[in-house]
NUVOPA-131163 format. One record per residue (C-alpha): x, y, z. Coordinates in steps of 0.02 Angstrom, whole numbers, padded with zeros to 5 digits, always signed. Last residue first. Layout:
N
<lopa><east>X</east><north>Y</north><up>Z</up></lopa>
...
! end
This chain:
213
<lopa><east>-01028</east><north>+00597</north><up>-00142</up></lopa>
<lopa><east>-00989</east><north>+00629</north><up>+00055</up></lopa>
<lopa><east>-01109</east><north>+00465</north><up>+00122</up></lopa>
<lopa><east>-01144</east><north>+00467</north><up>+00319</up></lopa>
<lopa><east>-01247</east><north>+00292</north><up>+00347</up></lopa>
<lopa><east>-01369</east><north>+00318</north><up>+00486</up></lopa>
<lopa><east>-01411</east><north>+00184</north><up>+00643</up></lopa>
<lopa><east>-01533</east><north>+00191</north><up>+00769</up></lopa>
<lopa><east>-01529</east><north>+00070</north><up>+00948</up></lopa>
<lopa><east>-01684</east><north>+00115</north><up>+01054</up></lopa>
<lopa><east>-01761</east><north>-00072</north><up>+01053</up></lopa>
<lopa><east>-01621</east><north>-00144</north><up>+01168</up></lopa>
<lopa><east>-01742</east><north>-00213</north><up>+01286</up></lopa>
<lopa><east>-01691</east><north>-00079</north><up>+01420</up></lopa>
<lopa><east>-01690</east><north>+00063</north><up>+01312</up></lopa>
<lopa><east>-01863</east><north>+00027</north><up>+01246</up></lopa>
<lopa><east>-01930</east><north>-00001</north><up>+01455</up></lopa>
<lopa><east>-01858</east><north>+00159</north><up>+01518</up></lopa>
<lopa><east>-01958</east><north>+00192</north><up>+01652</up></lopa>
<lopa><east>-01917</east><north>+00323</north><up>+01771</up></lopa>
<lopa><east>-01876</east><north>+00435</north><up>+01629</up></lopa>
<lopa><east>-01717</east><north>+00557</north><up>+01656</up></lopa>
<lopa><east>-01643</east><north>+00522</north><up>+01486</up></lopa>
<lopa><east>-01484</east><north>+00442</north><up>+01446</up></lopa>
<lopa><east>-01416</east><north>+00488</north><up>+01271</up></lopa>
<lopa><east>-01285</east><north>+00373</north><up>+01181</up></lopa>
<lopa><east>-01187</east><north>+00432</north><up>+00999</up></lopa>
<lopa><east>-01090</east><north>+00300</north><up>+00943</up></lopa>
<lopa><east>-00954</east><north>+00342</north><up>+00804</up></lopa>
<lopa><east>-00930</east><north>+00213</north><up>+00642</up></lopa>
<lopa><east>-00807</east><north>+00145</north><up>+00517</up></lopa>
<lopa><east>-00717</east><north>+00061</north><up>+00675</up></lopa>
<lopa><east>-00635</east><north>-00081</north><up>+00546</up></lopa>
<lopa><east>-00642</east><north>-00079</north><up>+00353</up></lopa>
<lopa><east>-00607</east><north>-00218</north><up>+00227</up></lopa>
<lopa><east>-00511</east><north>-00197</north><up>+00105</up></lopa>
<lopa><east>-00516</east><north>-00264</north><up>-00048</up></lopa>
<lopa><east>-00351</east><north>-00368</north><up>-00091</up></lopa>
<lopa><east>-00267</east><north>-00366</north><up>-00265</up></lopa>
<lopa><east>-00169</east><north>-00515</north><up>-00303</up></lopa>
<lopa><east>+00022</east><north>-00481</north><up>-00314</up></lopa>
<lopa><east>+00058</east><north>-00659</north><up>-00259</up></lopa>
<lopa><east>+00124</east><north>-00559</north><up>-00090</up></lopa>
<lopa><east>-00037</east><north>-00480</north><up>-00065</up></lopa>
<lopa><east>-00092</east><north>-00333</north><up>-00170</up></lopa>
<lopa><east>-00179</east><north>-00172</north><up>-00101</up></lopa>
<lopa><east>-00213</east><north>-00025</north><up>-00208</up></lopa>
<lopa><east>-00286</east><north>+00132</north><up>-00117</up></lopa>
<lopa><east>-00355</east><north>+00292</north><up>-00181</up></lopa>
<lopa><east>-00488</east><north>+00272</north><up>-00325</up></lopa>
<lopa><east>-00588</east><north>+00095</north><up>-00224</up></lopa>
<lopa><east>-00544</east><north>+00152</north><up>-00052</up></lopa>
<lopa><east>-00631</east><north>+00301</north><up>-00064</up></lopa>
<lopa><east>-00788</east><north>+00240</north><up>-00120</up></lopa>
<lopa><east>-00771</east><north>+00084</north><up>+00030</up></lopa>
<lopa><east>-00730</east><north>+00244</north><up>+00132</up></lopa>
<lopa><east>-00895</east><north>+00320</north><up>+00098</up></lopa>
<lopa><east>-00982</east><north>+00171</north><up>+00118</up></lopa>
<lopa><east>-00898</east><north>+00123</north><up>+00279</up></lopa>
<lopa><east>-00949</east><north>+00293</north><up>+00363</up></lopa>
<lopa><east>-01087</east><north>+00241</north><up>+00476</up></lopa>
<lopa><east>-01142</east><north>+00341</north><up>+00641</up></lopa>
<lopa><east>-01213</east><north>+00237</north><up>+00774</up></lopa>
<lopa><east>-01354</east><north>+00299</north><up>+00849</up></lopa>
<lopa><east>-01405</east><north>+00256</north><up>+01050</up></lopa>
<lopa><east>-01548</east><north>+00284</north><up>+01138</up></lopa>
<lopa><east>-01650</east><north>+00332</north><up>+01295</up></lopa>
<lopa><east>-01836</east><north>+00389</north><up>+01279</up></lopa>
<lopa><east>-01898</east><north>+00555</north><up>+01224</up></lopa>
<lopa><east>-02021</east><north>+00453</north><up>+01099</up></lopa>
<lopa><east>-01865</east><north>+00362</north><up>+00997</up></lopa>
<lopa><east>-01917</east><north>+00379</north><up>+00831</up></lopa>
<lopa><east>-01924</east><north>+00573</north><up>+00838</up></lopa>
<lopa><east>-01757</east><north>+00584</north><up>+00910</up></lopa>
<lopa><east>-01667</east><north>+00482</north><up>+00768</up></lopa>
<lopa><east>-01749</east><north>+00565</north><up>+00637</up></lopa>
<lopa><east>-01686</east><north>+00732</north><up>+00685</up></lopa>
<lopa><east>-01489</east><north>+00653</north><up>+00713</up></lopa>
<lopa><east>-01491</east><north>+00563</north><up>+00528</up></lopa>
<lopa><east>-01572</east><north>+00727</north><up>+00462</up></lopa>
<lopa><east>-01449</east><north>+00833</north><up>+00524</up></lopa>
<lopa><east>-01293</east><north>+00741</north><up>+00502</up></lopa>
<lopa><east>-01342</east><north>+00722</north><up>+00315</up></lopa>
<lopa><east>-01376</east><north>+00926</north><up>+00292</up></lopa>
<lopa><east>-01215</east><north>+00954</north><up>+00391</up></lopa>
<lopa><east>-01123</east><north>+00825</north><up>+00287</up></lopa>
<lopa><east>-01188</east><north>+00921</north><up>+00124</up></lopa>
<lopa><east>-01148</east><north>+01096</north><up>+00192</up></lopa>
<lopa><east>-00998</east><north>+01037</north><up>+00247</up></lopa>
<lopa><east>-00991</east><north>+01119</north><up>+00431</up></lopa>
<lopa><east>-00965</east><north>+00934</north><up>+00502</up></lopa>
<lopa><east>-00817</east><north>+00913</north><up>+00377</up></lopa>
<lopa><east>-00740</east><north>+00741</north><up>+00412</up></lopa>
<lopa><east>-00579</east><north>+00661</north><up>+00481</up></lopa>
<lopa><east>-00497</east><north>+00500</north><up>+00474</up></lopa>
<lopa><east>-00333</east><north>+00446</north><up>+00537</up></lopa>
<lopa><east>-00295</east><north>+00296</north><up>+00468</up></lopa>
<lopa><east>-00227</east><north>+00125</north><up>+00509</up></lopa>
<lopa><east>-00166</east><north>-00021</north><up>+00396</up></lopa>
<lopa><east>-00156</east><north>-00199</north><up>+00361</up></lopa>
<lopa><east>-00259</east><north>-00258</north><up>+00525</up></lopa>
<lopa><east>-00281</east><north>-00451</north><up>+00501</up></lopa>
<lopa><east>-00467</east><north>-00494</north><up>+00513</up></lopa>
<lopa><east>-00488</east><north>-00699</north><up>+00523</up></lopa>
<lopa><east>-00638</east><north>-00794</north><up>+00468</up></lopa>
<lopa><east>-00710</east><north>-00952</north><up>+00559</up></lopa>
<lopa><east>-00888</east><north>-00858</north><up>+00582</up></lopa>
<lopa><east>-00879</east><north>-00778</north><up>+00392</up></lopa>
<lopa><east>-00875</east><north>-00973</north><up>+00346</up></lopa>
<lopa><east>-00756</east><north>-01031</north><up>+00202</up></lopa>
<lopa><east>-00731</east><north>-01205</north><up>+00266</up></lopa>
<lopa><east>-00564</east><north>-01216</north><up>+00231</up></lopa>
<lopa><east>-00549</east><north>-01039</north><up>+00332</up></lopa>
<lopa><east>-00575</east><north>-00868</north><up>+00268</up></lopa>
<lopa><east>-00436</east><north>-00734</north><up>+00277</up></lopa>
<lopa><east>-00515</east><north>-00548</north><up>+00299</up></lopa>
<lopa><east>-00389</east><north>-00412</north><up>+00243</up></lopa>
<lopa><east>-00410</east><north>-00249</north><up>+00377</up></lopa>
<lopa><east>-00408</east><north>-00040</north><up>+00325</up></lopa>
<lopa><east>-00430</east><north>+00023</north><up>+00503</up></lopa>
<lopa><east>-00529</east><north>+00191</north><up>+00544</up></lopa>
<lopa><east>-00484</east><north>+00312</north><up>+00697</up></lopa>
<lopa><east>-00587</east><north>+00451</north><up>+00698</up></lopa>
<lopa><east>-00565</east><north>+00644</north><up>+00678</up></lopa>
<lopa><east>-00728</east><north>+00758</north><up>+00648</up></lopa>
<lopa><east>-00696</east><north>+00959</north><up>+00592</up></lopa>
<lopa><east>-00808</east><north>+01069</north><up>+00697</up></lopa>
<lopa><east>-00976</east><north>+01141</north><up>+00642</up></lopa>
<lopa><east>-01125</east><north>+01023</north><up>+00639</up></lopa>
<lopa><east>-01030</east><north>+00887</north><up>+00751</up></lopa>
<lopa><east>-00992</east><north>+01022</north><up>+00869</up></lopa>
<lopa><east>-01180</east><north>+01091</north><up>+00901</up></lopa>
<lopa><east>-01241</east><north>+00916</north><up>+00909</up></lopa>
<lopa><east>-01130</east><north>+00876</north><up>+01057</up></lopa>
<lopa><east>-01176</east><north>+01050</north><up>+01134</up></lopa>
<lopa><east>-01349</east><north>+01021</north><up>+01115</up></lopa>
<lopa><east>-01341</east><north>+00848</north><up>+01178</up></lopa>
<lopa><east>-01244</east><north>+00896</north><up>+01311</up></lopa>
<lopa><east>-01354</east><north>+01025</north><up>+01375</up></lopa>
<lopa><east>-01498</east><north>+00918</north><up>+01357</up></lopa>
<lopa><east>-01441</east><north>+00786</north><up>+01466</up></lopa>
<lopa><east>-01360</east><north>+00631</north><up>+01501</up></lopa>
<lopa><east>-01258</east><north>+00632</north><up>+01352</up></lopa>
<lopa><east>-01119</east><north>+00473</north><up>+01315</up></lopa>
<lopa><east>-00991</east><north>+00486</north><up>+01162</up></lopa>
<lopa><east>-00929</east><north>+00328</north><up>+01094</up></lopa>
<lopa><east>-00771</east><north>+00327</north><up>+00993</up></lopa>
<lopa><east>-00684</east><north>+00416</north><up>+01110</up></lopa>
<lopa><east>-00698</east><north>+00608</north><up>+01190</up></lopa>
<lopa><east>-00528</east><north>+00652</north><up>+01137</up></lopa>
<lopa><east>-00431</east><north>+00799</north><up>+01206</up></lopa>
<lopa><east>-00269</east><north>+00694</north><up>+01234</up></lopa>
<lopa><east>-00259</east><north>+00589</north><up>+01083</up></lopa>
<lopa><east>-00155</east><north>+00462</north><up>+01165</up></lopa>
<lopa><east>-00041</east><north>+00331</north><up>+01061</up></lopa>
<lopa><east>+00055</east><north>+00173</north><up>+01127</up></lopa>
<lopa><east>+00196</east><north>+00135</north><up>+01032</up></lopa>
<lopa><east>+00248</east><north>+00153</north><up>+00864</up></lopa>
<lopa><east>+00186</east><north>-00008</north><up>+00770</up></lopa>
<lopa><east>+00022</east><north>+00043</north><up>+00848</up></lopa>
<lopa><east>-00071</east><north>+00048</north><up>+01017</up></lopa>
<lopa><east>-00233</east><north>+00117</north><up>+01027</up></lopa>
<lopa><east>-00330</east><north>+00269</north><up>+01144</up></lopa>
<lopa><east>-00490</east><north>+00297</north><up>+01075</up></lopa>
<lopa><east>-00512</east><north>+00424</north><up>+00944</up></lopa>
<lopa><east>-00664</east><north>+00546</north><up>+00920</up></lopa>
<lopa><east>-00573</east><north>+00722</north><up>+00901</up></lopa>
<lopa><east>-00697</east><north>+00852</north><up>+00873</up></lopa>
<lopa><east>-00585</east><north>+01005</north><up>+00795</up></lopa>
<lopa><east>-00585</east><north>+01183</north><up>+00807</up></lopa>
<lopa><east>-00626</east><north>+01247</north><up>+00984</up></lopa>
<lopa><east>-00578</east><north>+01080</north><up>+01051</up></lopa>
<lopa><east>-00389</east><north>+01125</north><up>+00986</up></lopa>
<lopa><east>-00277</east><north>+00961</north><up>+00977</up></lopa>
<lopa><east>-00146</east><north>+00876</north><up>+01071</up></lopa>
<lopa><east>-00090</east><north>+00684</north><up>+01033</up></lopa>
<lopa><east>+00026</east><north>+00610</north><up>+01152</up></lopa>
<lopa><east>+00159</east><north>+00472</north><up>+01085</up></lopa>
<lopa><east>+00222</east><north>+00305</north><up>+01122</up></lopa>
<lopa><east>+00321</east><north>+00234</north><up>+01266</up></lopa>
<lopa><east>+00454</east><north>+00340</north><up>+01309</up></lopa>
<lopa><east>+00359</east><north>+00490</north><up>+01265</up></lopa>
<lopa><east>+00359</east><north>+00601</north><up>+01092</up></lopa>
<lopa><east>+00234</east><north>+00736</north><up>+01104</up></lopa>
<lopa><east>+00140</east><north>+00768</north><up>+00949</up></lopa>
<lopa><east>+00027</east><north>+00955</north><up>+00918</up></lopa>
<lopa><east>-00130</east><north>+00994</north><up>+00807</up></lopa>
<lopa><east>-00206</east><north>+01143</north><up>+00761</up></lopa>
<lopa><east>-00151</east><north>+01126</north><up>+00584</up></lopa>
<lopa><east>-00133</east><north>+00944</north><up>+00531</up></lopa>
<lopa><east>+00002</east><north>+00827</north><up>+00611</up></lopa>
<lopa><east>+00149</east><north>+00786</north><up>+00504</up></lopa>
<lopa><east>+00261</east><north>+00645</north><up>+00568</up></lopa>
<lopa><east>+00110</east><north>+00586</north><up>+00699</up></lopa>
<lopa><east>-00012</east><north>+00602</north><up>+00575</up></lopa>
<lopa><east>+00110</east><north>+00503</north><up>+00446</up></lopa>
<lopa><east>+00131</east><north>+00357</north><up>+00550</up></lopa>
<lopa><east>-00052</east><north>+00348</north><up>+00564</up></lopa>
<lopa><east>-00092</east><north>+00358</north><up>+00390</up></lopa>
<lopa><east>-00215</east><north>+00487</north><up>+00333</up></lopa>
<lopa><east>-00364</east><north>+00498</north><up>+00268</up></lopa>
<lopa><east>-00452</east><north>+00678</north><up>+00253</up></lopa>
<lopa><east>-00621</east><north>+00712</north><up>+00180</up></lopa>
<lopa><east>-00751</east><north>+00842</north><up>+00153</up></lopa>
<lopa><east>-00638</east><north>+00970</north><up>+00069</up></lopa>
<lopa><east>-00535</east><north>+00832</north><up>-00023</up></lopa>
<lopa><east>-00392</east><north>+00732</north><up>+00053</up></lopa>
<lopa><east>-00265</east><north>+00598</north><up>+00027</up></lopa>
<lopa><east>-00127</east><north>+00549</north><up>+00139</up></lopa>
<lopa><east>+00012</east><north>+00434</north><up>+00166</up></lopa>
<lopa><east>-00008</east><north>+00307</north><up>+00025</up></lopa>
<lopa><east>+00073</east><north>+00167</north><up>-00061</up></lopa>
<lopa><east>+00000</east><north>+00000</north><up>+00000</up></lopa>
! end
């Protein structure tokens, strides 16, 4: 795989190794003995990366929230919804091969991580704000004030990506599509209600897919 970064107004990808060589504008990298420590600016960017360990070392994005972002009240919602329609989203995304056993049965497959990527998206795109908006609307109106959780789905748009940016081959030089991990953020709210029966039977989890073409 030959590729350290690629972007477009709505989209950024970037290796790992590379974010730490050259991190973006409003960004700093501290070197420590046993990784590295990621700074960023709140004001500017929403940083949505759990703390992973990589070829490098162990790596902390110090201002992150993590993949999955829990509200317990309006306030937090608001503000949560505020940054996602305005601020510049980072995640961590993993381009994986999946090796199939004799039997060829997804349950019996392997995932071996090929490579990681620093993702970020445009909230304030007007086309990702328009899509963010809708998928967060709909999601409160299905859910009857009640506690939920939405994931957030970006493995079409980096499937598109994927297909004009990256070229993977294995050692017989036959191409490999990849296959991509932690395409996704989790938004959870926790209401106040003293019964929460849909949240409690699991029937308050929402998904949207997040598309940039």
């Amino acid at each position: 795989m030959t590729i350290n970064k690629v972007s477009y107004s709505r989209l950024t990808v970037t290796e790992v190794e590379e974010f730490l060589k050259n991190p973006p504008a409003g960004f700093s990298v501290e070197t420590l003995g046993s990784g590295y420590r990621v700074r960023s600016d709140p004001e500017k960017s929403l940083v949505l990366i759990d703390d992973f360990n990589s070829c490098r070392g162990r790596i902390v994005f110090e201002n992150s929230l993590g993949r999955k972002v829990e509200m317990h009240n309006l306030w937090e919602y608001t503000s949560m919804r505020k940054s996602l329609l305005s601020k510049r989203i980072y995640l961590l995304m993993s381009a994986c091969k999946e090796d199939f056993s004799a039997t060829n049965k997804k349950a019996n497959s392997v995932t071996t991580v090929l490579k990681q990527f620093v993702v970020s998206i445009d909230g304030n795109d007007p086309f990702v704000k328009w899509q963010m908006e809708k998928g967060l609307d709909w999601t409160i109106s299905s859910v009857a004030g009640e506690s939920y959780r939405v994931d957030i789905d970006l493995t079409e748009a980096l499937e598109s990506w994927a297909a004009k940016n990256i070229d993977i081959k294995t050692d017989n030089l036959i191409k490999v599509e990849p296959v991509w991990k932690d395409a996704s953020f989790t938004l959870k709210y926790y209401s106040d209600a003293l019964f929460d029966f849909p949240h409690w039977l699991g029937f308050s989890k929402r998904n949207f897919k997040l598309r940039l073409t």
